[in-house]
VEXPATI-906283 format. One line per 2 residues: number of its first residue (from 1); their letters; for each residue z, y, x of N, C-alpha, C, O. Coordinates in pm, whole numbers. Layout:
N
NUM> a> Z,Y,X,Z,Y,X,Z,Y,X,Z,Y,X | ...
***
This chain:
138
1> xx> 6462,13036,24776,6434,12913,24843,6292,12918,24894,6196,12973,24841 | 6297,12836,25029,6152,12847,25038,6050,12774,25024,6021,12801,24908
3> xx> 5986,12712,25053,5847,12640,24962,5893,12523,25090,5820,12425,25074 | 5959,12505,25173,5987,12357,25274,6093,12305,25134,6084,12198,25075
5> xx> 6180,12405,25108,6264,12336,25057,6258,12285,24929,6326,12193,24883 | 6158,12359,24865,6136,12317,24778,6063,12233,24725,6050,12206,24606
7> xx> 5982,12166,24868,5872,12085,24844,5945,11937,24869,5912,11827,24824 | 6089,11984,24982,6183,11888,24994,6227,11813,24869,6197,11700,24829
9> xx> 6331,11937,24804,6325,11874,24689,6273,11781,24530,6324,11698,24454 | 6146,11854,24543,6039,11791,24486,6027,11622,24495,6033,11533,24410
11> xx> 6003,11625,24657,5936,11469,24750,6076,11413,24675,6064,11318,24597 | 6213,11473,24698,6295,11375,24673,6342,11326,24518,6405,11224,24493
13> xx> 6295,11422,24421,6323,11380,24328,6209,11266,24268,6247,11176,24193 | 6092,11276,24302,6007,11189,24320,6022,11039,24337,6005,10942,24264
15> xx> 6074,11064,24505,6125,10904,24577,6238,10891,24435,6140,10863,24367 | 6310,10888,24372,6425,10927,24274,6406,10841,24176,6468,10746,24129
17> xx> 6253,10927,24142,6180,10889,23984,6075,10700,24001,6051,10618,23912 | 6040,10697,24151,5996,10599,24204,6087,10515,24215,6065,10398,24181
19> xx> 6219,10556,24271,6272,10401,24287,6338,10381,24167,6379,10266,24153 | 6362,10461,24072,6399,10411,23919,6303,10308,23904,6333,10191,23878
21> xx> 6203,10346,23920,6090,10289,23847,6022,10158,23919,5948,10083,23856 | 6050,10141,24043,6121,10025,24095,6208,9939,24082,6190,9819,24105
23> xx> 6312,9988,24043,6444,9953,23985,6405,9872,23827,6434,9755,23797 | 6351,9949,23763,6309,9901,23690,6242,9782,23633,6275,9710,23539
25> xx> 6132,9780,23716,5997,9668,23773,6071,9555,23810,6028,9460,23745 | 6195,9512,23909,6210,9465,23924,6322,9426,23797,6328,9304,23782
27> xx> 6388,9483,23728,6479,9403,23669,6370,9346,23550,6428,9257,23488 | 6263,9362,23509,6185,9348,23465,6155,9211,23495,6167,9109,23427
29> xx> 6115,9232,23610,6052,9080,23686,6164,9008,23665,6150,8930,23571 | 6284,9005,23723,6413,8900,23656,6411,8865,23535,6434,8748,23505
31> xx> 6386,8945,23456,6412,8887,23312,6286,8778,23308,6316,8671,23256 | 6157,8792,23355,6056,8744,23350,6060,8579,23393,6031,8466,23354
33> xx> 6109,8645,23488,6154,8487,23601,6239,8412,23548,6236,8294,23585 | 6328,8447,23460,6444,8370,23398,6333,8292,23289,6302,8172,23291
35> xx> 6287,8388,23202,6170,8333,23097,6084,8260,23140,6082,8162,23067 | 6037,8254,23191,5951,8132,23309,5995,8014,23301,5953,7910,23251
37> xx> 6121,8055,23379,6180,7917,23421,6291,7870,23244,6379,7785,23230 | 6267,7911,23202,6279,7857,23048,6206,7762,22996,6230,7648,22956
39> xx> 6083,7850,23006,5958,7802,22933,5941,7645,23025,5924,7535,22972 | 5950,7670,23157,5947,7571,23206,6040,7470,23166,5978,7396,23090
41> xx> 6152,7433,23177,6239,7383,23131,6247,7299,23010,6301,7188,23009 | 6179,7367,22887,6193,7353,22780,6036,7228,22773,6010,7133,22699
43> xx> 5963,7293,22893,5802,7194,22862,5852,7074,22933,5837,6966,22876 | 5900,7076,23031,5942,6945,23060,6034,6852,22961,6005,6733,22949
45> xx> 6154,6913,22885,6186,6839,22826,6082,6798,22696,6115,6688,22651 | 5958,6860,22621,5878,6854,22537,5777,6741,22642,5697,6668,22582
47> xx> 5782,6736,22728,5687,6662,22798,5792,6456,22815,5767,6336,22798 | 5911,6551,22859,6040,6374,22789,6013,6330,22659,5974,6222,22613
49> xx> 6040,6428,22613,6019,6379,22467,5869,6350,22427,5858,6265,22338 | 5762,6399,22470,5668,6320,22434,5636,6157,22499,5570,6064,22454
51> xx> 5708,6173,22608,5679,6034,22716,5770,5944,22631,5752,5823,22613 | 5858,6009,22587,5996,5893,22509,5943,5811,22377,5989,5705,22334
53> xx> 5814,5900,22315,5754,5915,22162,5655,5809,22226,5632,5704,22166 | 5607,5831,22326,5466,5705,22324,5561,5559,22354,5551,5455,22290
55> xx> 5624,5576,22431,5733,5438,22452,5737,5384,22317,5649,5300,22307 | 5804,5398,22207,5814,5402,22096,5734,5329,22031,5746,5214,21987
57> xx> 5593,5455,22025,5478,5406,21996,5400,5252,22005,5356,5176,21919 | 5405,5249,22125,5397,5079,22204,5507,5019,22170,5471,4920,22107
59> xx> 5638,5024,22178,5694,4916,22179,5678,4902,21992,5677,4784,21958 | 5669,4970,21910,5609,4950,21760,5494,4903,21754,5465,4849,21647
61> xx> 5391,4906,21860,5252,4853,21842,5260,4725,21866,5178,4654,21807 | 5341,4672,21940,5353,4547,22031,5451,4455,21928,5441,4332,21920
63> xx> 5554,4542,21846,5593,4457,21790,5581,4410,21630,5638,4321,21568 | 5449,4540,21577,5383,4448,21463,5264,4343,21490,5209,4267,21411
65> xx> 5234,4371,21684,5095,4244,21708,5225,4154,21667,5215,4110,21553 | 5355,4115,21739,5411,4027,21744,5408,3953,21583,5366,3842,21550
67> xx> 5459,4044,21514,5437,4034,21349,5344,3961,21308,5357,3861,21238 | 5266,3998,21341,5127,3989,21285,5117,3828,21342,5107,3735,21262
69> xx> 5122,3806,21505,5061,3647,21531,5188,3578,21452,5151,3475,21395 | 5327,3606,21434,5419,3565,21362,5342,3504,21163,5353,3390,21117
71> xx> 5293,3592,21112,5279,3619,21001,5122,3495,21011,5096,3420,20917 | 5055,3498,21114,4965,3403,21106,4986,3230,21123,4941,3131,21066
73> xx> 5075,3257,21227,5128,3094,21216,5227,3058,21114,5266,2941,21108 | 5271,3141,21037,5334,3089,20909,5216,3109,20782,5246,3073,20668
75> xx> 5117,3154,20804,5011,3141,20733,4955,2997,20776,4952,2912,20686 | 4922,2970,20872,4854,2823,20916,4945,2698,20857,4900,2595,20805
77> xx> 5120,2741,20881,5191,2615,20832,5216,2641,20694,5285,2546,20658 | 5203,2695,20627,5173,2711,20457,5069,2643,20416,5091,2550,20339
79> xx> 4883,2683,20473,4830,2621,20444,4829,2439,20495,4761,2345,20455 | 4909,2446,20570,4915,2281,20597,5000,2206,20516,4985,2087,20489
81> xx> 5111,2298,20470,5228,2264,20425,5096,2240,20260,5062,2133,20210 | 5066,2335,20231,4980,2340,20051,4901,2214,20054,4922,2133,19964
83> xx> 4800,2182,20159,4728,2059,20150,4790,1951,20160,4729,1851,20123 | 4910,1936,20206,5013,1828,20200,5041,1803,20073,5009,1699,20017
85> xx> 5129,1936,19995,5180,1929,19868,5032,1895,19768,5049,1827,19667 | 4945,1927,19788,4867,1881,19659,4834,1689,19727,4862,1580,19679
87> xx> 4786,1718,19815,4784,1539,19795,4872,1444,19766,4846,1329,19729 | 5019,1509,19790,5119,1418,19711,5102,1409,19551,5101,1316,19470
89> xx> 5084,1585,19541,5065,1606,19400,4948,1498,19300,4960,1468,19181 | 4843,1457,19393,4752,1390,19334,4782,1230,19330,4735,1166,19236
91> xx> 4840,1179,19406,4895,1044,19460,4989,1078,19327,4948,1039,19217 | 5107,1145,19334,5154,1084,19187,5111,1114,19061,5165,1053,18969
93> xx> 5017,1201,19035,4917,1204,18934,4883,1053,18913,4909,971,18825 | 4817,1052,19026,4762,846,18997,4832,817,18954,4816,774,18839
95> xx> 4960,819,19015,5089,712,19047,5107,689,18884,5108,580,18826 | 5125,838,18819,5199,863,18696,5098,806,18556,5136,791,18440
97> xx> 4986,787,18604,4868,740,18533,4851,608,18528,4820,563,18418 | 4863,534,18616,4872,411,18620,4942,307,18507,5058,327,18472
99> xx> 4881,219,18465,4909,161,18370,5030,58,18338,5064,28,18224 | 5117,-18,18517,5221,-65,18454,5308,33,18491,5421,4,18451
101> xx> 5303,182,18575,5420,271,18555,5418,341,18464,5500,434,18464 | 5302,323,18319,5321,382,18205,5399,280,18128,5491,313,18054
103> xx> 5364,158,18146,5461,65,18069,5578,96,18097,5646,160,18017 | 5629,52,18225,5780,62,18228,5850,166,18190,5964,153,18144
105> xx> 5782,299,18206,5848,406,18132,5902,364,17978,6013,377,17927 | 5784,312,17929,5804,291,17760,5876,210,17738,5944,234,17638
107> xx> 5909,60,17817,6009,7,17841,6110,11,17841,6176,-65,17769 | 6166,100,17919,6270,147,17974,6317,251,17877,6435,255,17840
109> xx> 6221,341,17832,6295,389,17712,6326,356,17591,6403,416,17516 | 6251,232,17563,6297,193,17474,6412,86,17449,6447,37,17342
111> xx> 6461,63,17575,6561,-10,17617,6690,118,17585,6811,97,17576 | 6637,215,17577,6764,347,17632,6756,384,17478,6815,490,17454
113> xx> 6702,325,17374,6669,405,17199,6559,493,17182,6524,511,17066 | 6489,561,17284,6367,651,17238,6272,604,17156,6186,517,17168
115> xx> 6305,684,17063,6170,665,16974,6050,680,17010,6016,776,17080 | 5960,581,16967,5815,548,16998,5759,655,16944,5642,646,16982
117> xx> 5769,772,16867,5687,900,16857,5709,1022,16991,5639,1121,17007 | 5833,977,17082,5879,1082,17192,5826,1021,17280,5790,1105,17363
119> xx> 5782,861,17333,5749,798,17377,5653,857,17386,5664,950,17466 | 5557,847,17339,5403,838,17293,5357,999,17341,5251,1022,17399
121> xx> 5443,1091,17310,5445,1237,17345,5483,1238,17461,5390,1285,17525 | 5580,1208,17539,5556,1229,17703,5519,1146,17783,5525,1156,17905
123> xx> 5462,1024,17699,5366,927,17779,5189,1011,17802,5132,1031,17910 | 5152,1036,17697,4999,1146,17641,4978,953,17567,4877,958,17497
125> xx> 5000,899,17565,4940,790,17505,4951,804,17317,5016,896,17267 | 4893,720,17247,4881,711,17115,4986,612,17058,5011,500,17101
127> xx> 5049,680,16944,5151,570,16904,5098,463,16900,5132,395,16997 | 5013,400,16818,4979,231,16848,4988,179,16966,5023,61,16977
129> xx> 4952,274,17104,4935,192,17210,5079,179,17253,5103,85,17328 | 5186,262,17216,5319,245,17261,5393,145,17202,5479,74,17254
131> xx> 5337,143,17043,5366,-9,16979,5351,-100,17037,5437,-187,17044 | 5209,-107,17112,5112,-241,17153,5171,-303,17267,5168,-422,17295
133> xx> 5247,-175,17353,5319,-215,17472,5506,-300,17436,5562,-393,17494 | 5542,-232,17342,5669,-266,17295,5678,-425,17231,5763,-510,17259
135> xx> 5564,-439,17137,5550,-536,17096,5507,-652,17194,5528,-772,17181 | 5438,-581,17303,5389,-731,17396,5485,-772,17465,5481,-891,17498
137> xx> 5597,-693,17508,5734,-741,17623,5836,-778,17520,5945,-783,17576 | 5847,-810,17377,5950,-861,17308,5913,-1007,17255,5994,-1071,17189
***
């Protein structure tokens, strides 16, 4: 053979070994491009799902403020509601202190048989004075 042809052959096994290696490169790059567009894919949905997570976020932020001004105006009508209940509480304190709604109690129970020592114990008064009352209305 002579050195054309063999230089022929050479060049062509070359172009051969090149476009393998072309061949190659490029299926290379496909796989690449597929992976890409994965990665892509996958960040957008990580990018939904983070946009979906702050939604969330807020509508949970928004609805313990709601809580919260909730939890204060039933704090305000408690304390209105408490200063109510003790001034009744004190009005019948009086009420219950007062001297002819201590009588009539004693009265009245003793109209019903209570003994003037049970009397006297859930009146806070002293037996004589439960006498003193029994004896003055007979």
């Amino acid at each position: 053979m002579d050195t054309t042809t063999v230089l022929l052959v050479l060049f062509t096994l070359i172009e051969l070994v090149l476009l393998g290696v072309v061949t190659a490169f490029f299926l290379r790059l496909r796989k690449s491009e597929a992976l890409v567009s994965s990665l892509q894919a996958r960040q957008e949905e990580f990018l939904n799902k983070l946009q979906f997570n702050a939604q969330l976020e807020q509508e949970l932020v928004s609805s313990f403020q709601d809580r919260q001004r909730q939890l204060a105006a039933l704090d305000d009508q408690l304390e209105t509601q408490a200063k109510r209940l003790e001034k009744l509480l004190t009005q019948a304190r009086e009420y219950s202190k007062s001297p002819s709604f201590l009588r009539q109690i004693i009265l009245s129970g003793h109209k019903e048989g209570a003994a003037p020592e049970k009397l006297a114990r859930s009146t806070g008064l002293s037996l004589e004075e439960v006498q003193l009352i029994i004896d003055q209305a007979t």
